[in-house]
N, C-alpha and C positions, 0 to 999 in steps of 0.2 A: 504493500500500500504506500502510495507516496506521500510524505509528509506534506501536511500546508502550509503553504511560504507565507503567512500569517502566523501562522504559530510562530512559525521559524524568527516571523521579525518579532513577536511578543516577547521569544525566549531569546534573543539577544537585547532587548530594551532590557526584558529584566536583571542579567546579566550585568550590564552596565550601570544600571539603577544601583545592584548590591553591590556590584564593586566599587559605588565612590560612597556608598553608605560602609562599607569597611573601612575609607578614606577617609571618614570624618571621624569615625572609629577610632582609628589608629592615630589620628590630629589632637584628639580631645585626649588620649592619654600622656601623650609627648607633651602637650599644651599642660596638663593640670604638673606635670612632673617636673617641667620648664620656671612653671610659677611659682613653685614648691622652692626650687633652685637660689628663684632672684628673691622671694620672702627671706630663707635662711639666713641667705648671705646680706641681706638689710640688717638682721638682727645681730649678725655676730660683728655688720661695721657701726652700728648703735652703741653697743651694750659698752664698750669700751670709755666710749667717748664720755657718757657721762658720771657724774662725780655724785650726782645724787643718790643712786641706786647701791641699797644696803647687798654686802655679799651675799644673800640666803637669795635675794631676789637675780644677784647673777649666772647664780647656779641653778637656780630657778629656768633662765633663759636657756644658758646652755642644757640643765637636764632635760626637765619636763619637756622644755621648746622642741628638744632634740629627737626625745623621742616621739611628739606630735610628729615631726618632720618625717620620722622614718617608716610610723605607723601610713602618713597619706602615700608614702612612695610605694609602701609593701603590698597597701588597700587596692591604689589604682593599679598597678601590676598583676593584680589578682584577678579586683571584677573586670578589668580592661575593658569591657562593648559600655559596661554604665556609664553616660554622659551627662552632664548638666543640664537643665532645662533650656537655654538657648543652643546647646547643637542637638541637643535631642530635638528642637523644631528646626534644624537645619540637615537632620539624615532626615527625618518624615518628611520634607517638603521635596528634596533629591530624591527619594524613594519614588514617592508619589507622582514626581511630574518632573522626569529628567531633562527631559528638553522643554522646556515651559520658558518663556521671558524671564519672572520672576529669579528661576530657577540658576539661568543663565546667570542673572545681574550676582545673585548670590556668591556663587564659582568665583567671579572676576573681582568680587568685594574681598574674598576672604584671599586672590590669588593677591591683591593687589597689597594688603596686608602681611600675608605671608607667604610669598610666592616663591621667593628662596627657598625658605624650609622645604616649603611639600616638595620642588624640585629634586631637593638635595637626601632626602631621606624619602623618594622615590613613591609618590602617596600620587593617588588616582586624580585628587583633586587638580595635582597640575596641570597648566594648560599650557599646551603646545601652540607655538608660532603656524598659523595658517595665513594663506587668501580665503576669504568670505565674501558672501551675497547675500542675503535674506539669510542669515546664520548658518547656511552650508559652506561647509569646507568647498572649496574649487579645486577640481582634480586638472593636470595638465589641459586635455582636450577641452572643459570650459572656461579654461584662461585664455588657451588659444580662439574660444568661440568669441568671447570679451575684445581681443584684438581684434578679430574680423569685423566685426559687427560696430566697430566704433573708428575702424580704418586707422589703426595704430595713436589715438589718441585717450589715453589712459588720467586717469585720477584715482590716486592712491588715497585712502582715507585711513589716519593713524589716531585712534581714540586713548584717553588722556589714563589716569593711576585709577587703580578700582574699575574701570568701566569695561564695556566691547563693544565689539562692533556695532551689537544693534542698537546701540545707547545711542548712534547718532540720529535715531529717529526719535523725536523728541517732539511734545507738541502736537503730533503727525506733519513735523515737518524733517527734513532729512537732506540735509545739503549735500551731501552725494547725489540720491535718488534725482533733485531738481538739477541739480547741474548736468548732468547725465541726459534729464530731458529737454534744456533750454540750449543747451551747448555741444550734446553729441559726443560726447566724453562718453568712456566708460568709466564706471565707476569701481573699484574692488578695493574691501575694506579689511586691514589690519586687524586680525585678534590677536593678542597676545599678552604673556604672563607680566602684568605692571609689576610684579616684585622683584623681580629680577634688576639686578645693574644695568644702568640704560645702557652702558659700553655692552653688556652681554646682549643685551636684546638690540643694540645697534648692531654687530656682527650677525646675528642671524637675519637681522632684515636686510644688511648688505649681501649675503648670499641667497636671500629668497628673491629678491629683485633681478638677481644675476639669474638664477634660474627662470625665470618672467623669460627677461630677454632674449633667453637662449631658445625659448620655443620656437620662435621664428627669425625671419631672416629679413622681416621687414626694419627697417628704421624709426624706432616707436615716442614719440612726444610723450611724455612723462612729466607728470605735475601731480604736487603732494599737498594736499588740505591735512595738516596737524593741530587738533585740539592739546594745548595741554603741555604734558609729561612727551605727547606725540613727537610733539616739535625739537624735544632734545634728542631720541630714539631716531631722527631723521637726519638730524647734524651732526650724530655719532653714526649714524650707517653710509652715510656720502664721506667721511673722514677715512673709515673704514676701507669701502671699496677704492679712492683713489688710490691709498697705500698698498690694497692688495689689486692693484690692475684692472678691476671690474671697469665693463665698458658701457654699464646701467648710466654714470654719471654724465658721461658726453649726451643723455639724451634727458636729462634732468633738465626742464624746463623752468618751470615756478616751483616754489617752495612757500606756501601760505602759511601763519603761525594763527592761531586762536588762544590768547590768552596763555602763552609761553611761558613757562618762568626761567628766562635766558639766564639770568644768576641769579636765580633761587626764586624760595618760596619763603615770605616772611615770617610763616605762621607753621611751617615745618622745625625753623629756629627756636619756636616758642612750645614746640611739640602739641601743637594741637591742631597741626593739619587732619591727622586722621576722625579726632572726633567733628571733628563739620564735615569730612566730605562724605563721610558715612554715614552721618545722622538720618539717612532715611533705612539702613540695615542695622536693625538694632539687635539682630542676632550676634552682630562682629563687637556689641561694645565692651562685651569682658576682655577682649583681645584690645580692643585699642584704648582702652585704660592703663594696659601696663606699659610703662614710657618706652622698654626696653621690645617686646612683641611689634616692631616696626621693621621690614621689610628695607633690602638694601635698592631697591626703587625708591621708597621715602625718603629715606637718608640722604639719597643721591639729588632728590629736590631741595635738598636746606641751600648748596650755592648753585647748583646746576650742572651738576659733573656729568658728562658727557664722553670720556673716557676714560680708559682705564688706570691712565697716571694721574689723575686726579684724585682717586680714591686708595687704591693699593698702598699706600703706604700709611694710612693715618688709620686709628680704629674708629669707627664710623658712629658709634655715640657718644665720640668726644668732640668738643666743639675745639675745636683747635684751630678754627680760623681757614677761610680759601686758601686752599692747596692746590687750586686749579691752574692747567695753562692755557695761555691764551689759546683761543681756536676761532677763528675769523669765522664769518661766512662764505660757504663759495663762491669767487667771483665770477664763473659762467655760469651761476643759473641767477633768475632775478629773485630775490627775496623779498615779501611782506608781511607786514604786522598787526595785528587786531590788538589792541588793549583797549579796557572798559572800566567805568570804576561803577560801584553796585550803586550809588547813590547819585545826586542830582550834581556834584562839583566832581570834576576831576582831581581835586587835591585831596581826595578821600584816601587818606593814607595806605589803608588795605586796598586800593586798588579796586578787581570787579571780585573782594570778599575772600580772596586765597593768596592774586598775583598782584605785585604792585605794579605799576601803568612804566615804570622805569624800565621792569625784569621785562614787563612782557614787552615792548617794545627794543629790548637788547642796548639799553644806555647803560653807562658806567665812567664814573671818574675817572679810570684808570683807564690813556686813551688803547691801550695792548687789548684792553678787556671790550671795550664799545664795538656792537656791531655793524654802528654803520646804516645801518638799511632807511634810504634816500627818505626826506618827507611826504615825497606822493607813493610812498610805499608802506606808509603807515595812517594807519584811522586809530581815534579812539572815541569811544563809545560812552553815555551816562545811565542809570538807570538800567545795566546789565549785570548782575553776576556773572561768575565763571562757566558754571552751567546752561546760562542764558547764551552766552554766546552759540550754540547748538543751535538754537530756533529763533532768533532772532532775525527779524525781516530784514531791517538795516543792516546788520551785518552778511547777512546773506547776499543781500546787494551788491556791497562792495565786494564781498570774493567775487562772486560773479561777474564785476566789470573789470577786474583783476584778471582774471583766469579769458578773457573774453578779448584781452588789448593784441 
């Protein structure tokens, strides 16, 4: 009797569904074990320091403390699948509806948080660098369908920390999708792991681009719309390919930034970038409560590290000051700028609520560090947050006679 290729796909969904529900499984006990970790080691840099604390009470700390410490390590070891009430509504919601919007935005919240980790200790939840459409993967033969159908003129869409791909439809609006239909652009859109080091995820997008190119033989017009975190991951992947010879960049056209933090993020310095851009996943907020559970994608937003010598030598929750080198913008493609401040004056110190109007537009005192990019090549915006920039009419306009000149 031959199987039903419905079954077939139920018992691979399911399949998939239980293995990232073993993936939160396996997150939630490394997580409680982690936390267990930076508590201990709080207590044992406390208990020193102060002068008040009778000995009975510091033996107190080191015993009793000690052995709570060892009891939660032994506990969670044991029951290992028992989870907390917010991932326990985070494996039911992945169970339940693995491919769901909701479901999606979830994944890319907790990859963008800790995207490192699951990568590095090999957990289901990771997400892989693809091309996307309507949140399918693109196999070679629909990339190449994307260049036929668009006659070699491409827009690459790179979504910001925490989000994916389909997050650029916002609104029900989707600057892709509209560009696409006003302009004749293809549109194909970037998922990938925000936790990761933008130099690590700049090198895999410089060799997925080169694999783009290599499908055909046509001469392809390439232009990058970057929200975000996007726009560093785009100036580490063209840094990238000219040092390794890719021949993607000769066909690098525009390069658009949306709200960029060209050197940094004010409010990653103050470590509260994660709890506002996550405040609508309130599953992740025992995670981004703890200062040190911050993803080296995060970290790499405090100045705007973009490579790899920018970071490698400093430990990355110490403030130690820009370590960055300078990295111009590329002079053969034309580069522009979106900055926005969330309120009615542009001198709204935060900016459009995360970037300030300086970062995002690539200014800096230090002229090695200034990027330059011409005044008709920059807008800024009032009465936008960061996330606004997405659906915003006015800014949408402007790419569009940008992408359009």
């Amino acid at each position: 009797m031959n199987a039903n290729p419905k079954d077939k796909n139920q018992s691979s969904s399911t399949k998939t569904a239980h293995s990232k529900t073993q993936g939160v499984g396996r997150l939630t006990i490394d997580a409680v074990l982690a936390i267990t970790d930076i508590v201990e080691s709080m207590h044992k840099r406390v208990s020193p320091l102060s002068a008040l604390k009778s000995a009975t009470e510091k033996e107190r700390l080191s015993g009793i403390s000690g052995l709570v410490y060892r009891n939660i390590r032994n506990v969670t070891e044991l029951v290992g699948k028992s989870i907390d009430t917010p991932l326990a509504a985070i494996s039911k919601t992945l169970a339940s509806q693995p491919d769901s919007t909701s479901t999606q935005s979830l994944l890319a919240a907790l990859n963008g948080v800790l995207g490192d980790y699951l990568l590095a200790s090999d957990n289901s939840l990771a997400i892989p660098m693809h091309f996307r459409r309507n949140g399918n993967t693109l196999n070679d033969e629909q990339l190449l369908d994307v260049i036929n159908q668009s006659e070699g003129k491409l827009l690459i869409m790179l979504h910001g920390l925490c989000m994916n791909d389909m997050q650029w439809c916002r609104e029900g609006h989707d600057h892709g999708a509209e560009l696409e239909k006003e302009l004749g652009m293809g549109a194909i859109y970037l998922h990938y792991n925000s936790g990761l080091h933008i130099s690590d995820n700049g090198k895999q997008f410089a060799d997925l681009l080169q694999s783009l190119v290599d499908l055909t033989d046509k001469q392809l017009d390439i232009n990058i719309l970057a929200h975000s975190m996007g726009g560093l991951v785009s100036r580490s992947a063209f840094h990238v390919a000219e040092n390794s010879g890719h021949r993607w960049p000769a066909m690098l056209k525009k390069l658009v930034f949306l709200g960029t933090p060209h050197h940094g993020a004010a409010l990653e310095k103050a470590g509260n970038w994660i709890d506002l851009i996550l405040g609508a996943h309130s599953y992740t907020v025992p995670f981004a409560r703890l200062v040190k559970v911050r993803s080296s994608g995060i970290t790499d937003l405090r100045y705007g590290n973009v490579q790899e010598s920018d970071w490698h030598t400093t430990e990355r929750f110490e403030f130690s000051g820009d370590q960055r080198l300078p990295l111009p913008l590329p002079h053969s493609v034309q580069c522009f700028a979106v900055a926005s401040s969330a309120k009615e004056s542009i001198n709204y110190p935060l900016g459009d609520g995360l970037v300030r109007i300086q970062s995002a537009l690539g200014e800096h005192q230090d002229p090695d560090f200034n990027l330059r990019i011409p005044d008709n090549r920059q807008w800024i915006g009032t009465n936008i947050n960061h996330m606004q920039l997405l659906s915003d009419i006015n800014v949408y306009a402007v790419v569009k006679a940008w992408l359009d000149l």
